[in-house]
C-alpha positions as CSV (number, residue, x, y, z in Angstrom):
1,X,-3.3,-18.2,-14.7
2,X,-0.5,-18.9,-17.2
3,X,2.8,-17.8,-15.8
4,X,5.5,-15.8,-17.9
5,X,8.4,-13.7,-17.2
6,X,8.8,-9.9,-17.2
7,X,11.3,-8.5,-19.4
8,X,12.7,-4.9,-17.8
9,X,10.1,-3.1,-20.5
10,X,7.3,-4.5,-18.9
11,X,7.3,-2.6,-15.5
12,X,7.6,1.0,-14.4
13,X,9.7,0.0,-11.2
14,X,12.1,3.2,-10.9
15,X,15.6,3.8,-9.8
16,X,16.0,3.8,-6.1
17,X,17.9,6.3,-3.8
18,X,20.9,4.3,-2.3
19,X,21.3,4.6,1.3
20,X,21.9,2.5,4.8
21,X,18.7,0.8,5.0
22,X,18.9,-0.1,1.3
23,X,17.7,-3.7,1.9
24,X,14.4,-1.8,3.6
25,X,14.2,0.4,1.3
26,X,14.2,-2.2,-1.9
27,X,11.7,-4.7,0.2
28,X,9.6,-1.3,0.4
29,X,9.5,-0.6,-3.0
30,X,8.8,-4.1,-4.3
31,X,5.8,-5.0,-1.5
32,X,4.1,-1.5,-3.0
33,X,4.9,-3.0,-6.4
34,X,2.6,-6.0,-5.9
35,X,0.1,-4.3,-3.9
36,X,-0.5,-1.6,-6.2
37,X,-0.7,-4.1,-9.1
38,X,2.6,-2.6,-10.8
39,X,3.9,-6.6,-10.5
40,X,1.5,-8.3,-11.9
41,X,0.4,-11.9,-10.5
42,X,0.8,-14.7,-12.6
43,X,4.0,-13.1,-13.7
44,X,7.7,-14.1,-12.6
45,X,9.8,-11.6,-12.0
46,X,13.6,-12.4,-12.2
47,X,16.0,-10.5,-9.6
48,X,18.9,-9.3,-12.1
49,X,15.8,-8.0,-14.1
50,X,14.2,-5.8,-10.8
51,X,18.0,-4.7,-10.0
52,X,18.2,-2.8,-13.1
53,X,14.9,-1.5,-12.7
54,X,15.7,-0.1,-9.4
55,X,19.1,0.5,-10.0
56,X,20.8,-1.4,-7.3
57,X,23.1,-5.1,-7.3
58,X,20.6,-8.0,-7.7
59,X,21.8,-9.5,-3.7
60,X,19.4,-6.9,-1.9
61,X,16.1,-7.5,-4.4
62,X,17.0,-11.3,-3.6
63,X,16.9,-10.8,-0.1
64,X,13.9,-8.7,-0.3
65,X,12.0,-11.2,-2.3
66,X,12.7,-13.7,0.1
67,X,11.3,-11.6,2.8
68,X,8.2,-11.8,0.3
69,X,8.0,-14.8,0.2
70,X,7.9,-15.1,3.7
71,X,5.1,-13.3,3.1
72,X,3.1,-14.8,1.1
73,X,3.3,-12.0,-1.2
74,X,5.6,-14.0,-4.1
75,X,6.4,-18.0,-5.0
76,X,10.1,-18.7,-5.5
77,X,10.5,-20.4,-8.8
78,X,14.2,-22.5,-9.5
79,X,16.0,-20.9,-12.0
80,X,13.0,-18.4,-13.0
81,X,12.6,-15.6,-10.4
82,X,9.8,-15.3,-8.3
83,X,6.0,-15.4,-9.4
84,X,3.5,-13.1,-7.7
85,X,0.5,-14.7,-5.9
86,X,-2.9,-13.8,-6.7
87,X,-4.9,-13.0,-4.1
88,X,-8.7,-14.2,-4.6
89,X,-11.9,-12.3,-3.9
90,X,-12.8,-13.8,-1.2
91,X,-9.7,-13.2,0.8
92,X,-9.3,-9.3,-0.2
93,X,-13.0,-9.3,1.1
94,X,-12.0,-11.0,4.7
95,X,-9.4,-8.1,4.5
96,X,-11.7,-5.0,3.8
97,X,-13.7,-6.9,6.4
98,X,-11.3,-6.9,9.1
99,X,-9.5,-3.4,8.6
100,X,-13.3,-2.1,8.8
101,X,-13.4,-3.5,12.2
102,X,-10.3,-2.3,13.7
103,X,-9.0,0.7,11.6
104,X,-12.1,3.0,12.0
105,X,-12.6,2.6,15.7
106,X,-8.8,3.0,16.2
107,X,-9.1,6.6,14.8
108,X,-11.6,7.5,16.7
109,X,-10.2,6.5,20.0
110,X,-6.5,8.2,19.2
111,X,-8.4,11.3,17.6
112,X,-8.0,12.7,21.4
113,X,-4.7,12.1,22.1
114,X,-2.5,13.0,19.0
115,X,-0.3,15.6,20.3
116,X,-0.6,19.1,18.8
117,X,2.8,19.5,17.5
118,X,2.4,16.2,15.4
119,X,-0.1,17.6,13.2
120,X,2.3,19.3,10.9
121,X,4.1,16.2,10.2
122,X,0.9,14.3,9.6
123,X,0.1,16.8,7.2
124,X,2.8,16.6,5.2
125,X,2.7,13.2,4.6
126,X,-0.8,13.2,3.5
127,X,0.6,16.1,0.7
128,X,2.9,13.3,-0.2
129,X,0.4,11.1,-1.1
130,X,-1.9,13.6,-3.1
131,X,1.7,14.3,-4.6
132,X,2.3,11.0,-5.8
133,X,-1.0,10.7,-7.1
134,X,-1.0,13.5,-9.4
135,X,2.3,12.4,-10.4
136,X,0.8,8.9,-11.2
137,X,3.6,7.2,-9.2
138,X,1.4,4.2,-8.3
139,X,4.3,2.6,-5.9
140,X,5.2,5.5,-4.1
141,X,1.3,6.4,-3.7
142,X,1.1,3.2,-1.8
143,X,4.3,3.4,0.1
144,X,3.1,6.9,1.0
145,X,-0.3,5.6,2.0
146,X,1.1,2.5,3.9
147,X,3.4,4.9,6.2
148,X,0.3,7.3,6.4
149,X,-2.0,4.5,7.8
150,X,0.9,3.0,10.2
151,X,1.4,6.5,11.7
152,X,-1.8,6.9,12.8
153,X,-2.1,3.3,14.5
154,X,1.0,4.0,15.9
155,X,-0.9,6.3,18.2
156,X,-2.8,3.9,20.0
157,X,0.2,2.6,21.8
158,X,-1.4,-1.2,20.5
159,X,2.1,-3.1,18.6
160,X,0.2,-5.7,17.9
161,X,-2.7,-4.1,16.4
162,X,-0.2,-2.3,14.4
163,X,1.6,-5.6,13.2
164,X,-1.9,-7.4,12.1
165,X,-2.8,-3.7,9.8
166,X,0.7,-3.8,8.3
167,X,0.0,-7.7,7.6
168,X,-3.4,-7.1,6.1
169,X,-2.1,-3.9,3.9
170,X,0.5,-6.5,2.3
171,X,-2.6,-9.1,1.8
172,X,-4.5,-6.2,0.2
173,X,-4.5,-5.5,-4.2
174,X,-5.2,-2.4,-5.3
175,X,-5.5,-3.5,-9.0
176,X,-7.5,-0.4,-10.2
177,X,-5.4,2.3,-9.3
178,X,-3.9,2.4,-13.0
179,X,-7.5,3.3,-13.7
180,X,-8.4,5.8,-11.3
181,X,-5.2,7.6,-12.8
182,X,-5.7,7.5,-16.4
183,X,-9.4,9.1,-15.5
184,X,-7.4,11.8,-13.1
185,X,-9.6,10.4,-10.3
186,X,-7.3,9.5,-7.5
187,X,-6.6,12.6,-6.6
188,X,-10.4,13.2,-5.1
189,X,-9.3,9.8,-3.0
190,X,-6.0,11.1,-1.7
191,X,-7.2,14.7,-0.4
192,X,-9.1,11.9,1.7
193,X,-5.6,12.2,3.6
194,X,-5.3,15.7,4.3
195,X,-9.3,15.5,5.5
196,X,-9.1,13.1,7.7
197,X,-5.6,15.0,9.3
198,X,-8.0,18.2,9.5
199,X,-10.5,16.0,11.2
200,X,-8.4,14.7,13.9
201,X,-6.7,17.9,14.3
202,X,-10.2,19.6,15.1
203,X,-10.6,16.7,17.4
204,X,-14.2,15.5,15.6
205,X,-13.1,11.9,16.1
206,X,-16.9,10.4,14.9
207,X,-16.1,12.2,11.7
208,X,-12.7,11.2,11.5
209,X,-13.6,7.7,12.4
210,X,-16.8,7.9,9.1
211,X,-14.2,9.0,6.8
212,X,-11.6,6.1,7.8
213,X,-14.4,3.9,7.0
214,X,-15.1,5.3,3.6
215,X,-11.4,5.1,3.1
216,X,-11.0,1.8,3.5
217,X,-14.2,0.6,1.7
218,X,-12.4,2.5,-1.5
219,X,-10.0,-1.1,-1.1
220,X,-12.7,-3.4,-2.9
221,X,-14.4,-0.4,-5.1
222,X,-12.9,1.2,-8.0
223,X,-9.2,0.8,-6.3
224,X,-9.5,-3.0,-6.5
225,X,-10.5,-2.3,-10.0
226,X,-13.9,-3.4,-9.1
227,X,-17.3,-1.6,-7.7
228,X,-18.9,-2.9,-4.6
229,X,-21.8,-4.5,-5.4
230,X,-25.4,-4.2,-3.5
231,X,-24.6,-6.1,-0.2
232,X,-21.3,-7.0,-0.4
């Protein structure tokens, strides 16, 4: 794949909201820019050129591309920027493959134990996603989705289960979201959210635990910008 840079017309990166954790906030914004396929790979992205973008000094999107590097999510370049890495086929299969092994059963077994008063907040964090996907804000869809996803593992009291999902979610490429928006379809796949809270809140963790399959299988259909095919 030919490399080339991104001029600040090329991306729909948008001003961020300056506070404490800005650093955070920018590394956020940038690992849901390359997951949702908003940075593109093959392309380099310079840091004074993401800084105006998001509205902030070029030190913290340095800082956070570094941490993406460390990552694996982005290739430093000298004197260029940094080039996103493209993840192959194979690889965002061994991810589907492993998040359907742990995420699914996961859900069922903290179903039971989320604590009533939680439900409300879970709830409204799911609306944030629908939100953002009738709003077409790809990057805050997946930022919403991420924190969605990492509350709910949170549950099982399991930090290192936790760390490996957040690793595999920064692996993943959801390439075909631009898609699913243009044809108004992703907001069928983000009331997904507010099902599955409904689910766990009635306590019907085999259903909850069906859907979080589905979910997940969306992540090398039609999100990935590709439909599964027979067997795969």
């Amino acid at each position: 794949m030919s490399e080339r840079a991104v001029t600040g017309n090329d991306s729909s990166l948008t001003t961020l909201t300056k506070n404490v954790s800005l650093r955070e906030d920018v590394t956020r914004a940038l690992r849901a820019a390359v997951v949702s396929g908003e940075m593109q790979p093959g392309l380099v992205y310079s840091a004074p050129k993401l800084a105006t973008l998001l509205g902030v000094s070029a030190t913290p999107v340095r800082e956070a591309m570094l941490d993406l590097v460390k990552e694996g999510m982005v290739t430093a370049m000298p004197n260029k920027g940094f080039l996103v890495v493209a993840v192959s086929d194979d690889d965002l299969d061994d991810v589907a493959q492993l998040r359907l092994m742990i995420e699914p059963p996961t859900i069922r077994a903290v179903t039971p134990v989320v604590p009533d008063e939680d439900f409300e907040r879970l709830r409204g964090m799911a609306q944030t996603i629908v939100d953002c996907a009738d709003r077409g804000e790809l990057i805050a869809y997946t930022e919403a989705d991420r924190a969605f996803h990492i509350q709910l593992l949170e549950y099982s009291g399991n930090r290192r289960l936790v760390d490996l999902i957040s690793r595999l979610r920064a692996d993943t490429r959801l390439l075909g979201l631009g898609s699913l928006v243009e044809r108004g379809a992703l907001h069928a796949s983000a009331l997904e959210h507010l099902e599955l809270v409904e689910l766990m809140r009635d306590r019907k963790a085999d259903d909850a635990e069906a859907l979080m399959r589905r979910h997940i299988e969306h992540t090398r259909g039609e999100w990935a910008g590709e439909r599964i095919a027979n067997g795969r």
